[in-house]
C-alpha positions, 0 to 999 in steps of 0.5 A, spaced: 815 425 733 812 431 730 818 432 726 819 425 723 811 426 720 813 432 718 819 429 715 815 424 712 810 428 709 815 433 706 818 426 702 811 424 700 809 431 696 816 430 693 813 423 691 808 426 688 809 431 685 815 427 680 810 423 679 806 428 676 811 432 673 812 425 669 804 424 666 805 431 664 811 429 659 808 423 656 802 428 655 807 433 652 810 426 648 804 423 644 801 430 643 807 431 638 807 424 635 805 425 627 798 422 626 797 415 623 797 413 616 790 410 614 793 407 608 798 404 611 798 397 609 798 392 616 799 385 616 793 382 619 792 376 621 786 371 619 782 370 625 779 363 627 774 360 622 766 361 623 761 356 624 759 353 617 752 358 615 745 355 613 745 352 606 743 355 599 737 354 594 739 348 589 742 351 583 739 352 576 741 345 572 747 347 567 747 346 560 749 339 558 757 339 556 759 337 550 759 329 549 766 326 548 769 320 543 767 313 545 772 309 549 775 303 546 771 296 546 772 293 552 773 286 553 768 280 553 765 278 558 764 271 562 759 266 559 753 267 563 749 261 567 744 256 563 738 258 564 732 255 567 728 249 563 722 251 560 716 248 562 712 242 557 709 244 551 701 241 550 701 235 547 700 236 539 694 233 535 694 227 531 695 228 524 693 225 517 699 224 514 695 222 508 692 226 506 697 232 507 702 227 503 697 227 498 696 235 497 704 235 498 706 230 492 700 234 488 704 241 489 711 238 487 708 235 481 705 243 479 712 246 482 715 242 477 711 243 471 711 250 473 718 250 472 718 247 466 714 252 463 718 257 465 723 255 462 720 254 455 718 261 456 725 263 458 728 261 451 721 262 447 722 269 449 731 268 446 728 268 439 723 264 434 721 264 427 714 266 424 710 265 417 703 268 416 700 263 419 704 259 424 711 261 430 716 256 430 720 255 436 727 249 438 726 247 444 733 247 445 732 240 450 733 234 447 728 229 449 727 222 445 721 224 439 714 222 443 717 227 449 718 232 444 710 231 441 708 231 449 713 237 450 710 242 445 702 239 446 702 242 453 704 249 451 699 249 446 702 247 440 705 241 436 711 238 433 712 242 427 709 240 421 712 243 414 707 241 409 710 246 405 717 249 401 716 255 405 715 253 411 720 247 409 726 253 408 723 257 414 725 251 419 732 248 416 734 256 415 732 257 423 736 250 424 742 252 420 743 259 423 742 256 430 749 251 429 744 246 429 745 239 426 739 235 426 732 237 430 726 232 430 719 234 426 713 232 427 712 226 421 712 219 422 710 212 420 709 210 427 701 207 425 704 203 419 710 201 416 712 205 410 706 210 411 708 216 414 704 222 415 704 228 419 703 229 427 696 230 425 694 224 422 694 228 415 699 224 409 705 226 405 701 227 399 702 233 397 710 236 401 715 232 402 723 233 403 726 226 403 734 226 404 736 222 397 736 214 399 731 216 405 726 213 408 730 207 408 729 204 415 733 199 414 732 194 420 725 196 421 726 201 427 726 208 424 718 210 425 720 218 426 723 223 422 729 229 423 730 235 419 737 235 417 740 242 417 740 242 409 732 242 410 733 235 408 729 230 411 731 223 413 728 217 418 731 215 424 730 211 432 724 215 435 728 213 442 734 217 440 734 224 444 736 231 440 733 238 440 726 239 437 722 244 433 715 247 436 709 249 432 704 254 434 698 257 430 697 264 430 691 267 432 687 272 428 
């Protein structure tokens, strides 16, 4: 019995001491080993994803981009549904027809005339012809000869009366160079038969310019007198209508 513990022993020690004898070599080896390379590049592998941290300050707002161009018309939309009705007015008041239609007729009538007037002025301004004492005017209208003497009165004259040979050449040269052929003057025999004055109840006695042969009023009709472009005078129907020659004195 002693000597199989003694043997036993003697292999433990043997045990050990290779065991030994083994950790003193892989000492040895590691001490030898060259020391690492720290710049040596390692592949490192990304490790698992943190938890998401707290949230930051809002943000200065940035600066506004640059506007783009605009978009092309888009298509029309769908007609909408009719709305809802309005409520009832308030009743109106009566009215006095009458008296408006009175006041409306009135206006028409100082419309009109104000066009006229207008009118006339219009052509007034396109030319006339003067003495030392008197403008003459064609009224470039043809009108029958008492709607001449009413024209020319209104605006503040008369139908033209040339009681003199100047006067008489002035109107048939504005007559003539006018293209005109005839044109209404103020004489008649209106108030008695053969006996013609001129529109301001003076006679002829002291100027006159018939057309030879003239005044002949054959059947009795021809009370009123025109001006022939020739400066000529002759005796005509007064209901016939043509242009005329307006009077206005001057003023001194």
């Amino acid at each position: 019995m002693n000597g199989l513990g003694a043997q036993l022993g003697r292999h433990t020690l043997t045990l050990l001491l290779l065991l030994l004898f083994q950790i003193h070599i892989l000492c040895l080896n590691a001490d030898s080993r060259p020391p690492p390379d720290v710049c040596s590049t390692h592949t490192v592998l990304p490790g698992p994803k943190g938890d998401d941290g707290e949230k930051g300050e809002k943000g200065e707002e940035g600066k506004h981009g640059k506007v783009g161009p605009m978009g092309p018309k888009g298509d029309k939309g769908q007609k909408g549904l009719p709305g809802a009705s309005g409520g009832k007015g308030r009743a109106g008041t009566v009215c006095d027809c009458g008296r408006y239609r009175k006041v409306v007729g009135q206006l028409d009538i100082s419309v009109a005339r104000l066009k006229t007037s207008m009118k006339f002025v219009k052509n007034v301004i396109a030319g006339i012809k003067e003495t030392d004492e008197k403008f003459y005017y064609i009224v470039q209208e043809e009108k029958s000869y008492r709607e001449s003497l009413t024209h020319c009165r209104i605006r503040g004259g008369m139908l033209a009366m040339p009681k003199d040979e100047r006067a008489n050449q002035v109107i048939a040269k504005y007559v003539s160079d006018s293209g005109f052929f005839r044109v209404f003057i103020g004489v008649n025999d209106l108030e008695r038969e053969g006996q013609y004055v001129f529109t301001d109840n003076t006679p002829l006695q002291n100027y006159s310019n018939w057309k030879e042969g003239e005044p002949n009023d054959p059947n009795g009709h021809e009370d009123c007198v025109e001006m022939l472009s020739s400066g000529h005078w002759n005796d005509t129907e007064c209901h016939l209508t043509m242009y005329f020659v307006c009077e206005f004195v001057k003023k001194k």
